[in-house]
PAFIGU-879730 format. One record per atom (N, C-alpha, C, O, CB): residue number from 1; x, y, z; atom name; residue in one letter. Coordinates in pm, whole numbers. Glycine has a CB too. Example, Ala and Ser with C-alpha at 12.3 -4.5 7.8 and 13.67 -1.06 7.14 Angstrom:
2
{1; {1319; -569; 780}; "N"; "A"},
{1; {1230; -450; 780}; "CA"; "A"},
{1; {1320; -330; 780}; "C"; "A"},
{1; {1424; -332; 846}; "O"; "A"},
{1; {1131; -447; 905}; "CB"; "A"},
{2; {1285; -225; 708}; "N"; "S"},
{2; {1367; -106; 714}; "CA"; "S"},
{2; {1290; 3; 787}; "C"; "S"},
{2; {1341; 114; 804}; "O"; "S"},
{2; {1408; -60; 572}; "CB"; "S"},
//
This chain:
92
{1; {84; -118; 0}; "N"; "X"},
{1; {0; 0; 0}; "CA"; "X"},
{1; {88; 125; 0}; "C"; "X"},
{1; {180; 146; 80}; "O"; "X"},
{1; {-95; 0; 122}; "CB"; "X"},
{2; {45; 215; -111}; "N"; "X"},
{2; {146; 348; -66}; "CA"; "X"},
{2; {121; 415; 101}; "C"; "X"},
{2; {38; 406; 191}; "O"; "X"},
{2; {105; 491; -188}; "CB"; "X"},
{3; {219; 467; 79}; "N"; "X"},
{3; {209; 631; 216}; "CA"; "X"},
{3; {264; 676; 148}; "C"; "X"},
{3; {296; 637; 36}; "O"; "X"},
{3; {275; 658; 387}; "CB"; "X"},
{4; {301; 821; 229}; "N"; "X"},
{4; {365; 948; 203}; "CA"; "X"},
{4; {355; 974; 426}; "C"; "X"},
{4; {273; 964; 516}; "O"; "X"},
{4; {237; 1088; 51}; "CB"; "X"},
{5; {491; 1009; 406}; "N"; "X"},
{5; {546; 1050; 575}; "CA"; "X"},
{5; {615; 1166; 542}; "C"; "X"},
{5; {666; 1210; 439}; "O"; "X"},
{5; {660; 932; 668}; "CB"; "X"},
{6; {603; 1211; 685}; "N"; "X"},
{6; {725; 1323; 692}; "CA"; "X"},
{6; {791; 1270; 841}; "C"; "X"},
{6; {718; 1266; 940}; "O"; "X"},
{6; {659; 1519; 698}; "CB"; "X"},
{7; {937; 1227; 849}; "N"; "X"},
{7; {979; 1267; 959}; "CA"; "X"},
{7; {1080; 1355; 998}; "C"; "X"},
{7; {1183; 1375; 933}; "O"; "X"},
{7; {997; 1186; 1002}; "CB"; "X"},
{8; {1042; 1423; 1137}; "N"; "X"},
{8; {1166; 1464; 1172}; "CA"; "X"},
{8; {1275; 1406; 1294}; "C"; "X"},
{8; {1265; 1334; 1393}; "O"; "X"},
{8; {1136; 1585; 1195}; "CB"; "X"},
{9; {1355; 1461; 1241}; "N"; "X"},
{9; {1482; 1380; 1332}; "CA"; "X"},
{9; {1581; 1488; 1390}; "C"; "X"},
{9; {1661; 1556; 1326}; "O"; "X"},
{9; {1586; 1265; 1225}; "CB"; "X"},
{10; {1557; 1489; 1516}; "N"; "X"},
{10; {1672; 1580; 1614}; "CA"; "X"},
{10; {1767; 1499; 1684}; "C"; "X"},
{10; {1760; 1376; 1681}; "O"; "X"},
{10; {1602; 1669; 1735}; "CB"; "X"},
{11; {1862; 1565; 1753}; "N"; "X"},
{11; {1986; 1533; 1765}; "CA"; "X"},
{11; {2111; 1594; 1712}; "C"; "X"},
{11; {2108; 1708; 1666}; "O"; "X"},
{11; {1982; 1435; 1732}; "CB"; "X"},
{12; {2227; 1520; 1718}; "N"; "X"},
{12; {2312; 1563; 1662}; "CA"; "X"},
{12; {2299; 1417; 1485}; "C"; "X"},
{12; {2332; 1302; 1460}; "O"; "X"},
{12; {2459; 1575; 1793}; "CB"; "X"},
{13; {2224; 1542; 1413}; "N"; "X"},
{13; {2196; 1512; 1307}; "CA"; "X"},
{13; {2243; 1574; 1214}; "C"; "X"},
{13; {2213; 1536; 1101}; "O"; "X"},
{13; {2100; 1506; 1299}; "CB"; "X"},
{14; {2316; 1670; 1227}; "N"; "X"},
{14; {2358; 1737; 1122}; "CA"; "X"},
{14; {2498; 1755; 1118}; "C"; "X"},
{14; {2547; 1791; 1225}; "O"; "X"},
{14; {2297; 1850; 1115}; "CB"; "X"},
{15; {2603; 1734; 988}; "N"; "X"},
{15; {2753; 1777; 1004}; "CA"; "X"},
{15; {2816; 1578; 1031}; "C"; "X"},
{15; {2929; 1534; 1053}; "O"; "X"},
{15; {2778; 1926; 1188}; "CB"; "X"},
{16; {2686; 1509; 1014}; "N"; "X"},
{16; {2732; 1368; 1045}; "CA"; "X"},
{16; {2720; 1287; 909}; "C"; "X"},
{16; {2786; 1184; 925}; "O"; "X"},
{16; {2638; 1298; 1167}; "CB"; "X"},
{17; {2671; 1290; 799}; "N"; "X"},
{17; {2638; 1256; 619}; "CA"; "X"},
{17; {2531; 1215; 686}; "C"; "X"},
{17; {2541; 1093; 677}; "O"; "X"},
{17; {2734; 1133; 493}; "CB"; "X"},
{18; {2409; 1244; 766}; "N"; "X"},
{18; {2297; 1185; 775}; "CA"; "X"},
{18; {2219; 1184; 664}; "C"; "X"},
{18; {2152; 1084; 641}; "O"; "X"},
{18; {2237; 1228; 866}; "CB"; "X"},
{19; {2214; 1294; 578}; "N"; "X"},
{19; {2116; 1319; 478}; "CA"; "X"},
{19; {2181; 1225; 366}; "C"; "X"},
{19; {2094; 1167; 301}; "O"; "X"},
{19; {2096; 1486; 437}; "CB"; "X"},
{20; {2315; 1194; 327}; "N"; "X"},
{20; {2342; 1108; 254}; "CA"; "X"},
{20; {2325; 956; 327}; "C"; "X"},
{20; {2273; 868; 258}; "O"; "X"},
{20; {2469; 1146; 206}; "CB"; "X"},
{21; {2359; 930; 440}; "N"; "X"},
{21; {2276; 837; 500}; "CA"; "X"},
{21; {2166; 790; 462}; "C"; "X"},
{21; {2146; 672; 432}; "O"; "X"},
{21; {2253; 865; 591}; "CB"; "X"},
{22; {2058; 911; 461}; "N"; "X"},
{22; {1891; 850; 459}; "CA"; "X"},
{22; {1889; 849; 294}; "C"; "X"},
{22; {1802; 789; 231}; "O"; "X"},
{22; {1738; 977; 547}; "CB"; "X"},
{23; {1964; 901; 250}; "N"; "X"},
{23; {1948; 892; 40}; "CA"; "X"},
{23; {1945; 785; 21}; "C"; "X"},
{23; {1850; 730; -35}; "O"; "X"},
{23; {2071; 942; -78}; "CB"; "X"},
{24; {2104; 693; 85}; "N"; "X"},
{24; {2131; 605; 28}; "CA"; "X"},
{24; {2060; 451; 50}; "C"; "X"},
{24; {2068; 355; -27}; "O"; "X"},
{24; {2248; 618; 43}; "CB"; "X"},
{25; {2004; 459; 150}; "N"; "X"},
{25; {1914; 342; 263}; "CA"; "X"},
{25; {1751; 408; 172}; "C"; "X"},
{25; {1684; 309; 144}; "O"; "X"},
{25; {1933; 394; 522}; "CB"; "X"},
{26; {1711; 482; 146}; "N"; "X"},
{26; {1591; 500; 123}; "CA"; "X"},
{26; {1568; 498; -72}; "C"; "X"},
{26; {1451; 499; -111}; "O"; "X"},
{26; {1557; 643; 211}; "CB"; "X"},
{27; {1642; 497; -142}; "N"; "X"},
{27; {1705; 515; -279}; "CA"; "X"},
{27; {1699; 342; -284}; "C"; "X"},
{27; {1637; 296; -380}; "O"; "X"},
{27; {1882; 613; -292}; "CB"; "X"},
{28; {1752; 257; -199}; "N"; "X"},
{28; {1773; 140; -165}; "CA"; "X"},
{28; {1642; 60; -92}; "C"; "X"},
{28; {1670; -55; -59}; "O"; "X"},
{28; {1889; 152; -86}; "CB"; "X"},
{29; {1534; 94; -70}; "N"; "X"},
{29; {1411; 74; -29}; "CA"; "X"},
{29; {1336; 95; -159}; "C"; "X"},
{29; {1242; 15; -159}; "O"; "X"},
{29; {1371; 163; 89}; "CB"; "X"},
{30; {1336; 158; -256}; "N"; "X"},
{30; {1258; 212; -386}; "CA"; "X"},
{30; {1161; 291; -328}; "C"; "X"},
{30; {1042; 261; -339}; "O"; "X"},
{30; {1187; 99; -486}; "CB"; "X"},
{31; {1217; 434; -239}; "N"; "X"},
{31; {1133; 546; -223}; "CA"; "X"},
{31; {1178; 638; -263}; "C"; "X"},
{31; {1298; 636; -291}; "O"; "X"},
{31; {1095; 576; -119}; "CB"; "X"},
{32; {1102; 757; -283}; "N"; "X"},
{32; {1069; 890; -347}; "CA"; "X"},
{32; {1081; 972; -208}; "C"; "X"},
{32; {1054; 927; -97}; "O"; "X"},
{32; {905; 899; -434}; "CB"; "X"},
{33; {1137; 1130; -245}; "N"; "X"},
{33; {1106; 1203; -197}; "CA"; "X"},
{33; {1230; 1314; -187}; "C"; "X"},
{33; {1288; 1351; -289}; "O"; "X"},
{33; {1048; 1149; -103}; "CB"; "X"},
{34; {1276; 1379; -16}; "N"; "X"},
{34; {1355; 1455; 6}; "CA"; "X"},
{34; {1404; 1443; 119}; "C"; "X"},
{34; {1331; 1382; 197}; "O"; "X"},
{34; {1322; 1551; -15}; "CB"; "X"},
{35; {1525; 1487; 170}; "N"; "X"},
{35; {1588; 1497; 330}; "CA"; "X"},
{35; {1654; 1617; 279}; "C"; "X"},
{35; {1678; 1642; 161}; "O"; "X"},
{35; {1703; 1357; 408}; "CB"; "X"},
{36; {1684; 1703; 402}; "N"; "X"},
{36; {1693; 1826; 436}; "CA"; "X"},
{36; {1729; 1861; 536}; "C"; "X"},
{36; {1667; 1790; 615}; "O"; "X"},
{36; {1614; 1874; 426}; "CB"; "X"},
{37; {1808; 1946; 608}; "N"; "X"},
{37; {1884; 2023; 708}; "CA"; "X"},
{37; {1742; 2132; 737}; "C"; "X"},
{37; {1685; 2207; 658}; "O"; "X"},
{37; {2054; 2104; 637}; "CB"; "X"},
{38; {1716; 2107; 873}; "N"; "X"},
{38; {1620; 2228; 931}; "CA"; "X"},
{38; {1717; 2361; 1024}; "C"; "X"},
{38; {1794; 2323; 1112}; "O"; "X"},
{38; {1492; 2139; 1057}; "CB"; "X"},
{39; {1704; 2491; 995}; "N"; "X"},
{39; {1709; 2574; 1065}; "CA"; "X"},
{39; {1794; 2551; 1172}; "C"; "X"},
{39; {1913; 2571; 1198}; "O"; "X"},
{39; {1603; 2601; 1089}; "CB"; "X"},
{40; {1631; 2472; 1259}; "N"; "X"},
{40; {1632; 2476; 1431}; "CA"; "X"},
{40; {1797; 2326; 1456}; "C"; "X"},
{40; {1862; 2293; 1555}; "O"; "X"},
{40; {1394; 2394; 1519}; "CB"; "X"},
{41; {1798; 2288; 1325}; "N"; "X"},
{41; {1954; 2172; 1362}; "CA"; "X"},
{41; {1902; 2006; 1369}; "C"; "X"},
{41; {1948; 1897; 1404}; "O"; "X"},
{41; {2040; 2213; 1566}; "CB"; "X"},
{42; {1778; 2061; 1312}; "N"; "X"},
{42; {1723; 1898; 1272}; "CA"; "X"},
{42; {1713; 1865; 1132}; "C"; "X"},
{42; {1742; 1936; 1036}; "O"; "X"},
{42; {1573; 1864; 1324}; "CB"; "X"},
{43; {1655; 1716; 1135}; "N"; "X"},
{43; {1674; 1674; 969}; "CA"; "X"},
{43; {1552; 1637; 991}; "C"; "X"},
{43; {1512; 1575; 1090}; "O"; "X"},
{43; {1793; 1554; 898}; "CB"; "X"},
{44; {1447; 1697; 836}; "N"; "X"},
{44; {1349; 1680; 774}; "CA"; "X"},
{44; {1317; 1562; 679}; "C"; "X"},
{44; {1370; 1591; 572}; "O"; "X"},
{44; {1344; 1775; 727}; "CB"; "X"},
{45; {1260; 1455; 670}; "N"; "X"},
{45; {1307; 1379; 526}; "CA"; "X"},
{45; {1133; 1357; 508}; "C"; "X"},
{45; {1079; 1311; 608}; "O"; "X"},
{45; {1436; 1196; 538}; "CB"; "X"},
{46; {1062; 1380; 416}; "N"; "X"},
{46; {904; 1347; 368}; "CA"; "X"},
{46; {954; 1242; 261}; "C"; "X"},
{46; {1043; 1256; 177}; "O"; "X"},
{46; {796; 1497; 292}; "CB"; "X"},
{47; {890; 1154; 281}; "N"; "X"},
{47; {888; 1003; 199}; "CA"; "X"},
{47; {768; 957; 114}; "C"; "X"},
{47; {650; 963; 149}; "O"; "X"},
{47; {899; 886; 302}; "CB"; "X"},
{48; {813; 914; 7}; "N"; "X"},
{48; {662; 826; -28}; "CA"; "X"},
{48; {722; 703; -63}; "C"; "X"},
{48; {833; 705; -116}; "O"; "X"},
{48; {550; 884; -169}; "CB"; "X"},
{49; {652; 578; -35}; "N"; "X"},
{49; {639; 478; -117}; "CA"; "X"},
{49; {532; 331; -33}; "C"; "X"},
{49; {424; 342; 24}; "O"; "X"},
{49; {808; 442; -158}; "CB"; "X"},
{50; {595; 235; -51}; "N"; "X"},
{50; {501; 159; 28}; "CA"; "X"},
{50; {566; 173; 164}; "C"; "X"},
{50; {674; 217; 204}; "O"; "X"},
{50; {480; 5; -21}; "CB"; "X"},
{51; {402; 91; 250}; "N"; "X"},
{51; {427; 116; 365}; "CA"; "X"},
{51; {549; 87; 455}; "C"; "X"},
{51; {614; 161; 529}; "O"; "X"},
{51; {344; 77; 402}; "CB"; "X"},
{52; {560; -80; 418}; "N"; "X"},
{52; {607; -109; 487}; "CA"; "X"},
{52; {814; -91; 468}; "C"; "X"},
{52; {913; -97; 541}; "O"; "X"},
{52; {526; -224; 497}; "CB"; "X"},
{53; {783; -70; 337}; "N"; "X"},
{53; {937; 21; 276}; "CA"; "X"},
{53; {972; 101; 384}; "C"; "X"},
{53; {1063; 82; 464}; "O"; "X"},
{53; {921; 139; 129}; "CB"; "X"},
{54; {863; 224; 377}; "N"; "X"},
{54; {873; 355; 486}; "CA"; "X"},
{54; {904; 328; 633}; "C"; "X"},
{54; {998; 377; 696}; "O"; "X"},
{54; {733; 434; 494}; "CB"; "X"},
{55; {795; 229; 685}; "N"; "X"},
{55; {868; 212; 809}; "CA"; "X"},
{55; {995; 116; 835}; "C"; "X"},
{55; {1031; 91; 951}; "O"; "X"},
{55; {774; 173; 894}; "CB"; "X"},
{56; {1060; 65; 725}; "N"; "X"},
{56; {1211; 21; 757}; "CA"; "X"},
{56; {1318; 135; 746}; "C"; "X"},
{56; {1439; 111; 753}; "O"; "X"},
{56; {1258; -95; 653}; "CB"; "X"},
{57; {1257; 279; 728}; "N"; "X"},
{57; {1321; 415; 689}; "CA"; "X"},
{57; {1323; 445; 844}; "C"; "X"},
{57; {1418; 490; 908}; "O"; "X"},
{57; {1226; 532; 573}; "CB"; "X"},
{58; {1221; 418; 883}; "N"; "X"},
{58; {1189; 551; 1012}; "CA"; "X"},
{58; {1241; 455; 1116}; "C"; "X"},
{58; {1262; 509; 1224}; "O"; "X"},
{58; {990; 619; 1052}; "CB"; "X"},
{59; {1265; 334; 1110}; "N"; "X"},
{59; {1361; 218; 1180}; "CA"; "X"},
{59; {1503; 275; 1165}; "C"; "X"},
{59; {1559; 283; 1274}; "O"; "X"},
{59; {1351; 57; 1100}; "CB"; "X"},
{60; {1583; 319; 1050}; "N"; "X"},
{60; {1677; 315; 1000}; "CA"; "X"},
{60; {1726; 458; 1050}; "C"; "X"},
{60; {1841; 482; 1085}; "O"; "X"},
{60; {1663; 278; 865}; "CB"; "X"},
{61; {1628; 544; 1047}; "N"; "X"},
{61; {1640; 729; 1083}; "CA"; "X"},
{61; {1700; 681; 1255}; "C"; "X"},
{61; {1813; 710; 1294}; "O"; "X"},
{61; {1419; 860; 1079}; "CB"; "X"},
{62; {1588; 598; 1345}; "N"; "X"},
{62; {1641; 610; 1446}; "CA"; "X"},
{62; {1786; 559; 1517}; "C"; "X"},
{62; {1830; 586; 1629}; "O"; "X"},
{62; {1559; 582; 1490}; "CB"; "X"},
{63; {1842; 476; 1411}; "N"; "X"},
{63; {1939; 476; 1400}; "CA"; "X"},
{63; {2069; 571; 1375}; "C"; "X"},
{63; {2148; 629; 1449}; "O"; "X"},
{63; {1919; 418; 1353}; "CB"; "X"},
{64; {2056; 560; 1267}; "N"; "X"},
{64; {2140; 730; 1207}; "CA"; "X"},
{64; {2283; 621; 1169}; "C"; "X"},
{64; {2302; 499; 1178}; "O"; "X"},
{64; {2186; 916; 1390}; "CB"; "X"},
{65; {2383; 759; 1112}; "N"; "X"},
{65; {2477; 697; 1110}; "CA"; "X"},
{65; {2565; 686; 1226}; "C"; "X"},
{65; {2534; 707; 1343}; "O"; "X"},
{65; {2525; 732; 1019}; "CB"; "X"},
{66; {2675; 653; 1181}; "N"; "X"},
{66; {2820; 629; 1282}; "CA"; "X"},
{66; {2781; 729; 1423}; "C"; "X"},
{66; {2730; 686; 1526}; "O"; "X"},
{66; {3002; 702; 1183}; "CB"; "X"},
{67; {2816; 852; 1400}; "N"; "X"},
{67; {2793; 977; 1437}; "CA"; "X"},
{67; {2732; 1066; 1486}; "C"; "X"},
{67; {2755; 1168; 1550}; "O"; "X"},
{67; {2797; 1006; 1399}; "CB"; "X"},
{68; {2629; 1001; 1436}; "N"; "X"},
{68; {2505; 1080; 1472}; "CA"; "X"},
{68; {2463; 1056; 1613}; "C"; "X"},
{68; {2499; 947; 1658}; "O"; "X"},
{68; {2388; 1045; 1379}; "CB"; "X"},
{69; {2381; 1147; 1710}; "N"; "X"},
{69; {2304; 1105; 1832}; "CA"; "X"},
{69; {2164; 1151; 1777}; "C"; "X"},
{69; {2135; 1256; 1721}; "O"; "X"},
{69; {2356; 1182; 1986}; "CB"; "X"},
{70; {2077; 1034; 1810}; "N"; "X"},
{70; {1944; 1079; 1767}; "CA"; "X"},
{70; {1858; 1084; 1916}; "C"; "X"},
{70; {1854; 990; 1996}; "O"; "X"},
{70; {1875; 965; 1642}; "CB"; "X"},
{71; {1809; 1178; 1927}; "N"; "X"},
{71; {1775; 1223; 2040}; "CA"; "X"},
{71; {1599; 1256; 2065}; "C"; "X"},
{71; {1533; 1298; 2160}; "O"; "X"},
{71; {1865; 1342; 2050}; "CB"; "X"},
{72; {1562; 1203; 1899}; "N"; "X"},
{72; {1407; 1291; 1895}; "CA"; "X"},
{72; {1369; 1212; 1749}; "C"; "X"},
{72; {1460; 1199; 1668}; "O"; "X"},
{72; {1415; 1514; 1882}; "CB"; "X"},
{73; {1259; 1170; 1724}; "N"; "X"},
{73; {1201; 1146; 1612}; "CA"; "X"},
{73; {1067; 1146; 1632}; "C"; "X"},
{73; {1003; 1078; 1712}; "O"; "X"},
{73; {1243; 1038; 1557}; "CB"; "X"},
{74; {1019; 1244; 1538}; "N"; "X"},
{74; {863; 1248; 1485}; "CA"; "X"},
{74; {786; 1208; 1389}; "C"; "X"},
{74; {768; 1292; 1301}; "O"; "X"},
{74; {830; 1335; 1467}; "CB"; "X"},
{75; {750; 1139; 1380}; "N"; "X"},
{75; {675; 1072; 1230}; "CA"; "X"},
{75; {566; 1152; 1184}; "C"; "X"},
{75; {513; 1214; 1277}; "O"; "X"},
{75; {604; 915; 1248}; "CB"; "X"},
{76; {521; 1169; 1087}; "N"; "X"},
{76; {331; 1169; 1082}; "CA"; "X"},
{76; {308; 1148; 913}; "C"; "X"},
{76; {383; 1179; 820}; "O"; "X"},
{76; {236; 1365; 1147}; "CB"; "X"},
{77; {166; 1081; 914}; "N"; "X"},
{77; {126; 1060; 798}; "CA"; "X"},
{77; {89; 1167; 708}; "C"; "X"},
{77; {19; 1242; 776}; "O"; "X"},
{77; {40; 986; 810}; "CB"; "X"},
{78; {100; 1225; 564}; "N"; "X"},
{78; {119; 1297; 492}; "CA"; "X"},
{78; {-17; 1245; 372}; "C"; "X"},
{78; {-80; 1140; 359}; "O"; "X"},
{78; {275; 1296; 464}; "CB"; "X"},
{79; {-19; 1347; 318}; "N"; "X"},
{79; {-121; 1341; 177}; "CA"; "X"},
{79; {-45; 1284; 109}; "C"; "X"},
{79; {70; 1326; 120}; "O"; "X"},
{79; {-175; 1471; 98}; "CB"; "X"},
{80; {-65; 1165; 5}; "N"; "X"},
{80; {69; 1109; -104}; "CA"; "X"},
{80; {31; 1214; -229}; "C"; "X"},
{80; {-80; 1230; -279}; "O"; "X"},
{80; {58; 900; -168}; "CB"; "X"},
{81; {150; 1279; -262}; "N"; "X"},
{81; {147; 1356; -407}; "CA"; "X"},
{81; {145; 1304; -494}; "C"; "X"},
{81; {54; 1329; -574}; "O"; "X"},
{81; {230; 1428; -444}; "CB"; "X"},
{82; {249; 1199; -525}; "N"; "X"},
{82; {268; 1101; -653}; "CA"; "X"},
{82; {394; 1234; -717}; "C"; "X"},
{82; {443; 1247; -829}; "O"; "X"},
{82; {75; 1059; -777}; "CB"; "X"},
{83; {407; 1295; -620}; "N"; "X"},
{83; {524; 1435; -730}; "CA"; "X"},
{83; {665; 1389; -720}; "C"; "X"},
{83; {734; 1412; -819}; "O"; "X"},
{83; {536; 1637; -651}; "CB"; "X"},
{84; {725; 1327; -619}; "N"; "X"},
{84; {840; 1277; -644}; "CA"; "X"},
{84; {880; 1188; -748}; "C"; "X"},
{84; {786; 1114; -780}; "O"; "X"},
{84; {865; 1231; -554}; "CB"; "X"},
{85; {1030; 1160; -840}; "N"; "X"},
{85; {1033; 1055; -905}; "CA"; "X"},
{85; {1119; 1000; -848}; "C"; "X"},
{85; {1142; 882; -874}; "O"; "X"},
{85; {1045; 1059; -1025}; "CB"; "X"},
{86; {1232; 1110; -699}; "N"; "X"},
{86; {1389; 1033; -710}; "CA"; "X"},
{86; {1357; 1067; -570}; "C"; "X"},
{86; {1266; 1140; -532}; "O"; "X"},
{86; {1557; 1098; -809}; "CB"; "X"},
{87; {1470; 985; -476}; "N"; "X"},
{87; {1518; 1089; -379}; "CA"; "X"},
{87; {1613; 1119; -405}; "C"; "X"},
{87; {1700; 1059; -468}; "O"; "X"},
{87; {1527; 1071; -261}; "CB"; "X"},
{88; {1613; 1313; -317}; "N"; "X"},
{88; {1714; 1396; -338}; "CA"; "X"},
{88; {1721; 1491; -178}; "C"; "X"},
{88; {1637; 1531; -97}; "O"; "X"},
{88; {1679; 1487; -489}; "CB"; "X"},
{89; {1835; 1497; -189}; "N"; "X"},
{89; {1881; 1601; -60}; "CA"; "X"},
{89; {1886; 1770; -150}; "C"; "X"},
{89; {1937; 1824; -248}; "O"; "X"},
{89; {2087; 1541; 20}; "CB"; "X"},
{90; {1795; 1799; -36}; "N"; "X"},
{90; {1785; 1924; -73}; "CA"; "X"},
{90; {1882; 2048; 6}; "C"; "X"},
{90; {1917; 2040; 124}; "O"; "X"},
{90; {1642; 1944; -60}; "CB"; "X"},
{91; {1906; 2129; -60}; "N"; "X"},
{91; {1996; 2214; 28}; "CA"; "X"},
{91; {1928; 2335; 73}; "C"; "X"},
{91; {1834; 2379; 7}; "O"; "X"},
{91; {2125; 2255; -43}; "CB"; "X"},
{92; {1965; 2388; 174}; "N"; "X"},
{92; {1921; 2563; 190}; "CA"; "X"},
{92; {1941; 2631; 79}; "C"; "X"},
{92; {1915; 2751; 75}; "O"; "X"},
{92; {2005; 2653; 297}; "CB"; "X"},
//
């Protein structure tokens, strides 16, 4: 079944390749979407694909890499666009 998620992920998430982290594990699941550096020093990533794809993502987020301390994760279910074709890290 599709979804579409957004999670966020705090911690020391950023300055660690997390966002190439979640590319390469989620690129590797056959999902769509984006990860992103927030502001406040968290990482954003909105996902689509099947379900149960997605939640081996948000398994994988709470992990992180090497480096990372994950200290916070938020999930929530999203409207599916169907607008993604790739994932991509987006920059400021």
């Amino acid at each position: 079944m599709k979804k579409a998620a957004k999670i966020v992920v705090s911690g020391t998430v950023q300055g660690v390749f997390f966002r190439g982290f979640i590319k390469k594990k989620a690129e590797g699941l056959g999902l769509t979407g984006f990860v992103r550096n927030l502001e406040d020093g968290n990482v954003e990533v909105v996902v689509e694909g099947e379900r149960e794809n997605i939640n081996k993502l948000v398994d994988f987020c709470k992990k992180g890499p090497e480096h990372s301390i994950i200290s916070g994760l938020k999930t929530e279910e999203i409207k599916w666009s169907g607008d993604f074709k790739e994932f991509k890290i987006l920059r400021f």
